[in-house]
PAKETOR-241316 format. One line per field, with one value per residue (C-alpha): chain; x, y, z; residue number from 1. Coordinates in Angstrom, 3 decimals, decimal comma. Layout:
BEGIN
chain A  ...
px X  ...
py Y  ...
pz Z  ...
n NUM  ...
***
This chain:
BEGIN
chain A  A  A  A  A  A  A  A  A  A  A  A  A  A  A  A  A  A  A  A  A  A  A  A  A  A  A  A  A  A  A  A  A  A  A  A  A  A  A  A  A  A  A  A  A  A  A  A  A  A  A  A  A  A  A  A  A  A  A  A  A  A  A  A  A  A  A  A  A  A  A  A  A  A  A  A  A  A  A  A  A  A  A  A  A  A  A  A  A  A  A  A  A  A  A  A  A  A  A  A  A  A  A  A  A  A  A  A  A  A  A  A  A  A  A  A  A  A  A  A  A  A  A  A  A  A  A  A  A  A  A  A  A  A  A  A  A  A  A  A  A  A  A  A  A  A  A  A  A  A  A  A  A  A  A  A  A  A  A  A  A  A  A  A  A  A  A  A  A  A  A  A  A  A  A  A  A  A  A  A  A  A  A  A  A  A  A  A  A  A  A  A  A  A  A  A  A  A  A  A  A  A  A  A  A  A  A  A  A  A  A  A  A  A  A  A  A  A  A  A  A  A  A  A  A  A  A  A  A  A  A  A  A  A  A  A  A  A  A  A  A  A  A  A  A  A  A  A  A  A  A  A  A  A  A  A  A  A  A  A  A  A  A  A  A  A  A  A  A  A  A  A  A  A  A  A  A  A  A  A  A  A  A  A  A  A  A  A  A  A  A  A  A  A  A  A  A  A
px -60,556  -63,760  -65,011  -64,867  -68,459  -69,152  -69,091  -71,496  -69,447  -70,487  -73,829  -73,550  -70,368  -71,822  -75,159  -73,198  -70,578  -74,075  -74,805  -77,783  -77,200  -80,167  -82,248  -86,104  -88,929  -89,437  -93,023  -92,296  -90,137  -92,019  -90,841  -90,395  -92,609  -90,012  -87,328  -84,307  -84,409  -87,140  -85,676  -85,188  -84,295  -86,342  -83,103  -80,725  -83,102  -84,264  -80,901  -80,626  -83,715  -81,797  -78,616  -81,149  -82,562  -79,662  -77,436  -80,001  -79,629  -75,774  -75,542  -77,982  -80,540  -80,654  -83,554  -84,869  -87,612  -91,191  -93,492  -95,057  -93,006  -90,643  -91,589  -89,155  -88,746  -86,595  -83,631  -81,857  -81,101  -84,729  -82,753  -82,157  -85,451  -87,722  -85,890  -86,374  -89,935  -89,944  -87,495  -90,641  -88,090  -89,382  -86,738  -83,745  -80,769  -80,601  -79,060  -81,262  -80,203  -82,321  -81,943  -84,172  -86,334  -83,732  -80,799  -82,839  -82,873  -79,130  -78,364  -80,252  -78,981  -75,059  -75,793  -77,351  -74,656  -71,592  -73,168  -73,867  -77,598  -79,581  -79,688  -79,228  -82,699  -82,904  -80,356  -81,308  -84,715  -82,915  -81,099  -84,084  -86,062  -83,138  -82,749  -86,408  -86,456  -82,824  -84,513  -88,042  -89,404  -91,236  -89,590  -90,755  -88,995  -85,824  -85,842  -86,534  -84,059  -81,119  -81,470  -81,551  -78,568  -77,055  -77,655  -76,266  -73,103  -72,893  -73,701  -77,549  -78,791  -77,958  -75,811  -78,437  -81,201  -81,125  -80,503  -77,193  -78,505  -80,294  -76,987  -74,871  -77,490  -77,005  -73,469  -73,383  -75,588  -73,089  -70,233  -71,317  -72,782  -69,716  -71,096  -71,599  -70,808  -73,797  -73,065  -73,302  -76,376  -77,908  -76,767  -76,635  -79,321  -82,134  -83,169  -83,139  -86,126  -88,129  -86,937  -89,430  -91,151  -89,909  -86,304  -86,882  -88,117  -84,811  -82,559  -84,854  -84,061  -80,578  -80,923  -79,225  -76,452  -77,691  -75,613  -77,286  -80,760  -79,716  -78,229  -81,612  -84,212  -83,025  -84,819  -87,743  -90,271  -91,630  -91,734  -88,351  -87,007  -88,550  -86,936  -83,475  -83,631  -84,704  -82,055  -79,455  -80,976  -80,808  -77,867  -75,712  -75,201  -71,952  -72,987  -71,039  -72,483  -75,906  -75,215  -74,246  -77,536  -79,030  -76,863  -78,014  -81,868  -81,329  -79,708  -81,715  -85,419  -86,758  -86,334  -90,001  -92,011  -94,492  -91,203  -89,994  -93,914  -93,533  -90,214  -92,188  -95,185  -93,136  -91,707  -94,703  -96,348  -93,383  -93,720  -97,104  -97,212  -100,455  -100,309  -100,707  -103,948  -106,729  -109,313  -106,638  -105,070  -107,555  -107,239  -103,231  -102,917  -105,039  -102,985  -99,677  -100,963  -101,837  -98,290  -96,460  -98,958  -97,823  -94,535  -94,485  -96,167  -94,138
py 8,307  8,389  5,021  4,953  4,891  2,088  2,077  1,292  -1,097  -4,468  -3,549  -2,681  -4,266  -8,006  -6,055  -4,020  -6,433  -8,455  -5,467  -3,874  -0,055  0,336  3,504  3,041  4,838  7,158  6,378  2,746  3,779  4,044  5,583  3,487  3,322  4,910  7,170  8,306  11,392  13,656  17,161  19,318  22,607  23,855  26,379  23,529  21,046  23,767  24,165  20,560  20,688  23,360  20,782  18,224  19,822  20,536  17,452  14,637  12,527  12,114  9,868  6,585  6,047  3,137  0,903  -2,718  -4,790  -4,566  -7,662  -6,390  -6,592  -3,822  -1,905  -0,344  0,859  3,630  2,655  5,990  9,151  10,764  14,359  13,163  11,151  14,563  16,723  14,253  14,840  18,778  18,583  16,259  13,677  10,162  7,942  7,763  6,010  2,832  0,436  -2,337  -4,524  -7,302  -6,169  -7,418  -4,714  -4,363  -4,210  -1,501  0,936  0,399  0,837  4,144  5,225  4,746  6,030  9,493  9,588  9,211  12,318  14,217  14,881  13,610  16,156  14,774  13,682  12,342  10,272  9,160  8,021  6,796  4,142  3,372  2,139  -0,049  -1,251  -2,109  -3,939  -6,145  -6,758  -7,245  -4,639  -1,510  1,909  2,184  -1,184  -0,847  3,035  1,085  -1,869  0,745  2,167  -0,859  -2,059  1,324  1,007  -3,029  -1,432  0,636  -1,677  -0,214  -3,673  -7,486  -8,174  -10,563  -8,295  -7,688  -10,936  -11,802  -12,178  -8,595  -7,190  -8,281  -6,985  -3,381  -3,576  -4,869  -2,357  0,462  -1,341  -1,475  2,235  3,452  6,954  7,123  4,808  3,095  4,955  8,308  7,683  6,937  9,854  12,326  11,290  9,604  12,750  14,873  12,753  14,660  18,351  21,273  21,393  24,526  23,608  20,221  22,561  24,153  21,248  19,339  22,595  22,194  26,202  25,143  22,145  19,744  20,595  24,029  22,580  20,588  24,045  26,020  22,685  22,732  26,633  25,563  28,920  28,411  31,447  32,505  29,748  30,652  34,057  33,093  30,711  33,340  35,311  32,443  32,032  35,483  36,270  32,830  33,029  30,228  27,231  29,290  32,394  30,743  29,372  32,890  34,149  31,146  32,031  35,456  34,973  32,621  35,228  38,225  37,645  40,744  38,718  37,599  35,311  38,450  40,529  37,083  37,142  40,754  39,751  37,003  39,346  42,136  39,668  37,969  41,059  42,083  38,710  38,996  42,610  43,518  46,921  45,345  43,749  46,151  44,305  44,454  47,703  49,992  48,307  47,423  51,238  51,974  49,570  51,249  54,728  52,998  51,681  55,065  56,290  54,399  55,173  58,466  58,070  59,387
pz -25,809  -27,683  -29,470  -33,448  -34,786  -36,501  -39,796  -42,829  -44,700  -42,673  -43,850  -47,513  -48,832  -50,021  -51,215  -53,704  -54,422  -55,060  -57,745  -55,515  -56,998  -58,933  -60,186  -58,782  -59,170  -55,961  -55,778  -54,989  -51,519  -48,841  -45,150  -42,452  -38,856  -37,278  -38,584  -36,161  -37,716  -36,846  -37,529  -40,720  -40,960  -43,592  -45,109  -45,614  -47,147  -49,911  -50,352  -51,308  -53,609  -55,375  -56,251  -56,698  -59,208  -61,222  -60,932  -58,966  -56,054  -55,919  -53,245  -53,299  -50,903  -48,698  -48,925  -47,997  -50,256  -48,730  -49,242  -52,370  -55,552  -56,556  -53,513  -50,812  -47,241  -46,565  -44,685  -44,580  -46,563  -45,355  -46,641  -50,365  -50,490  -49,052  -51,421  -54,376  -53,663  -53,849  -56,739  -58,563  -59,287  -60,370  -60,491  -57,395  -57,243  -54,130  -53,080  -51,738  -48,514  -46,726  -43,686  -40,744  -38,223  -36,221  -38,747  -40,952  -37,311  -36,459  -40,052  -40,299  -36,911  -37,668  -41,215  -39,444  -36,934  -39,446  -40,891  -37,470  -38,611  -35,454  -32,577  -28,692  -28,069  -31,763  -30,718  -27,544  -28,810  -31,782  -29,120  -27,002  -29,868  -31,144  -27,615  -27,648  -30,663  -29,664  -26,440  -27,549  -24,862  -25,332  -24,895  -21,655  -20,321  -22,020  -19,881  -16,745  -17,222  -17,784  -14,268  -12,746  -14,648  -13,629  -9,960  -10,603  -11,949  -9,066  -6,176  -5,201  -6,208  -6,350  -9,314  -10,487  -10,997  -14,651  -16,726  -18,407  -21,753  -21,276  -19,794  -22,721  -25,513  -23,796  -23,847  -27,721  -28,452  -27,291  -27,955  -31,843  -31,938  -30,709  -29,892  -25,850  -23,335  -21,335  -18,323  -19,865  -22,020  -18,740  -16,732  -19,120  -21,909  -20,930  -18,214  -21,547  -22,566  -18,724  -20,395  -20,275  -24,029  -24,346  -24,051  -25,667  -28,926  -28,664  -28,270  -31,019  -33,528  -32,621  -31,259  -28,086  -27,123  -24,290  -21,809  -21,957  -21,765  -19,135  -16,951  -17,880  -17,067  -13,413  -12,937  -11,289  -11,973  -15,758  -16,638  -15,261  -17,353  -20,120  -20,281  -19,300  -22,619  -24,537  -23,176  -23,900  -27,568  -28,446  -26,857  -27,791  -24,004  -22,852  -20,488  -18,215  -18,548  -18,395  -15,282  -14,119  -15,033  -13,182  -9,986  -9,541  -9,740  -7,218  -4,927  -5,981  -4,745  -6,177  -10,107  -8,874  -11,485  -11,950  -13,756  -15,724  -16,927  -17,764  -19,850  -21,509  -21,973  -23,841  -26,590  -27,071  -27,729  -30,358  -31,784  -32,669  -34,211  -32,747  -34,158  -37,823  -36,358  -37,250  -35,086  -32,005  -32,714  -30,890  -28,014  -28,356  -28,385  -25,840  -23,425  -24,409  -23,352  -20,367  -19,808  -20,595  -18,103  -15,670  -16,704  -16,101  -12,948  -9,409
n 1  2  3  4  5  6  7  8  9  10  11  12  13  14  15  16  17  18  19  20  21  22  23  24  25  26  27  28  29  30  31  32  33  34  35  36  37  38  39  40  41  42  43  44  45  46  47  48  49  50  51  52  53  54  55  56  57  58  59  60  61  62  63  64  65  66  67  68  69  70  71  72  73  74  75  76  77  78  79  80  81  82  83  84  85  86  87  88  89  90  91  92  93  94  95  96  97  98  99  100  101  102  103  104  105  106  107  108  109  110  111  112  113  114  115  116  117  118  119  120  121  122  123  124  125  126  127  128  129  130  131  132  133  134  135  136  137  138  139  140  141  142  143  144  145  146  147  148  149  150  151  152  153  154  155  156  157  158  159  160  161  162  163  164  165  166  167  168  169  170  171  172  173  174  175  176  177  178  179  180  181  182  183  184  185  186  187  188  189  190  191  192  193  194  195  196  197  198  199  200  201  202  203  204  205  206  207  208  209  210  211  212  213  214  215  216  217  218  219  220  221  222  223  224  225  226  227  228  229  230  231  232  233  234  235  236  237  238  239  240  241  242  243  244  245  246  247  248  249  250  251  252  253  254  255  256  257  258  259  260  261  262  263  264  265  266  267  268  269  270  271  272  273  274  275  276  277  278  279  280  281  282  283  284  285  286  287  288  289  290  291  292  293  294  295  296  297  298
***
């Protein structure tokens, strides 16, 4: 059974019971270093800036003070606080917490989670960096001290490898996130972070789920992979069916790289309309008698 995801109140109850909802000017917030959110799709926030227009930020956004007077870091709501901008408010409504570094992340992490807004690898970066500021490592160490806690767990290495202190901070960390166990994050997330760009683009759009990605990263030829997640894009192909498609290339050696390039080729070519390009048309044309030569040939 899944874990309940934690919820906001520990963090914001005493601050408003404290009177911290306020109306501030939106020039004095400021956006944070690092934001877990990374993603927006550019339909759903206009369609925001259209009710923020007419009615205002409805919700407030969650801030912390700065060092300067009456000035704010963004804690989360980066939806409201972008569309505020387009919709050319000047005034927002908050609610201010003093929240340390690491606070402010796990805050704006459970806040984007309750809401479902941050894709897989939004997520899983999301985690690593809160990781790395708990454990006062860089990105890069926290990744490297969760495999060898996972081969711990699983008997690879000494049990005394990783330190207790360390050991319990990842475990809190989950515990109090409440979205994915350790085990999983480490199977199943962190190798999203080694995906082809092409599929990370996808996954990062939220075009395709990560178990998809996951199915399609494991085709080895670049451009074959390429085309099959076209195929699955375009075609809203099933993790099963992709894995179909994946199945027969791998038993049919005639689906050589030269016809996946030819795939790729073909809707590249649609995708960039040559024939509207008068300094490319001549010679687009010329190439397509070419091909219906060869076409035609016995």
């Amino acid at each position: 059974m899944p874990k309940a995801r934690r919820s906001l109140d520990v963090f914001t109850f005493r601050e408003q019971a404290a009177g911290s909802h306020q109306v501030v000017p939106l020039a004095s917030i400021c956006l944070p270093k690092y934001q877990p959110r990374q993603y927006f799709d550019e339909a759903s926030l206009e369609e925001l800036v259209t009710t923020v227009k007419e009615h205002g930020v409805l919700e407030p956004l969650l801030v912390r003070p700065t060092q300067k007077a009456n000035q704010y870091e963004l804690v989360a709501g980066g939806r409201r606080y972008r569309a505020a901008q387009r919709a050319d408010l000047t005034e927002v409504p908050v609610i201010v917490l003093s929240l340390t570094d690491s606070q402010a992340l796990e805050v704006a992490l459970i806040e984007n989670l309750q809401r479902e807004d941050l894709n897989p690898l939004e997520e899983t970066v999301g985690i690593l960096n809160l990781l790395a500021q708990k454990l006062s490592l860089s990105v890069e160490e926290v990744i490297s001290l969760l495999y060898r806690l996972q081969k711990e767990v699983k008997g690879k290495v000494a049990h005394n490898v990783v330190g207790e202190s360390e050991r319990e901070m990842v475990k809190a960390v989950f515990s109090s996130l409440g979205l994915v166990s350790f085990e999983s994050f480490v199977s199943h997330r962190l190798p999203l972070l080694s995906l082809p760009s092409e599929i990370q683009d996808a996954l990062r759009c939220g075009k395709i789920a990560y178990t998809k990605a996951q199915a399609l990263a494991r085709v080895k030829d670049p451009e074959l992979r390429k085309a099959l997640l076209e195929e699955a894009l375009t075609q809203g192909l099933s993790l099963s069916q992709i894995k179909e498609r994946i199945k027969a290339t791998q038993h049919q050696p005639e689906l050589t790289s030269l016809e996946a390039k030819a795939k790729d080729t073909i809707h590249r070519f649609q995708k960039a309309k040559l024939w509207q390009n008068p300094a490319k048309k001549k010679k687009f044309s010329r190439l397509l008698t070419q091909m219906e030569a060869l076409l035609t040939e016995d």
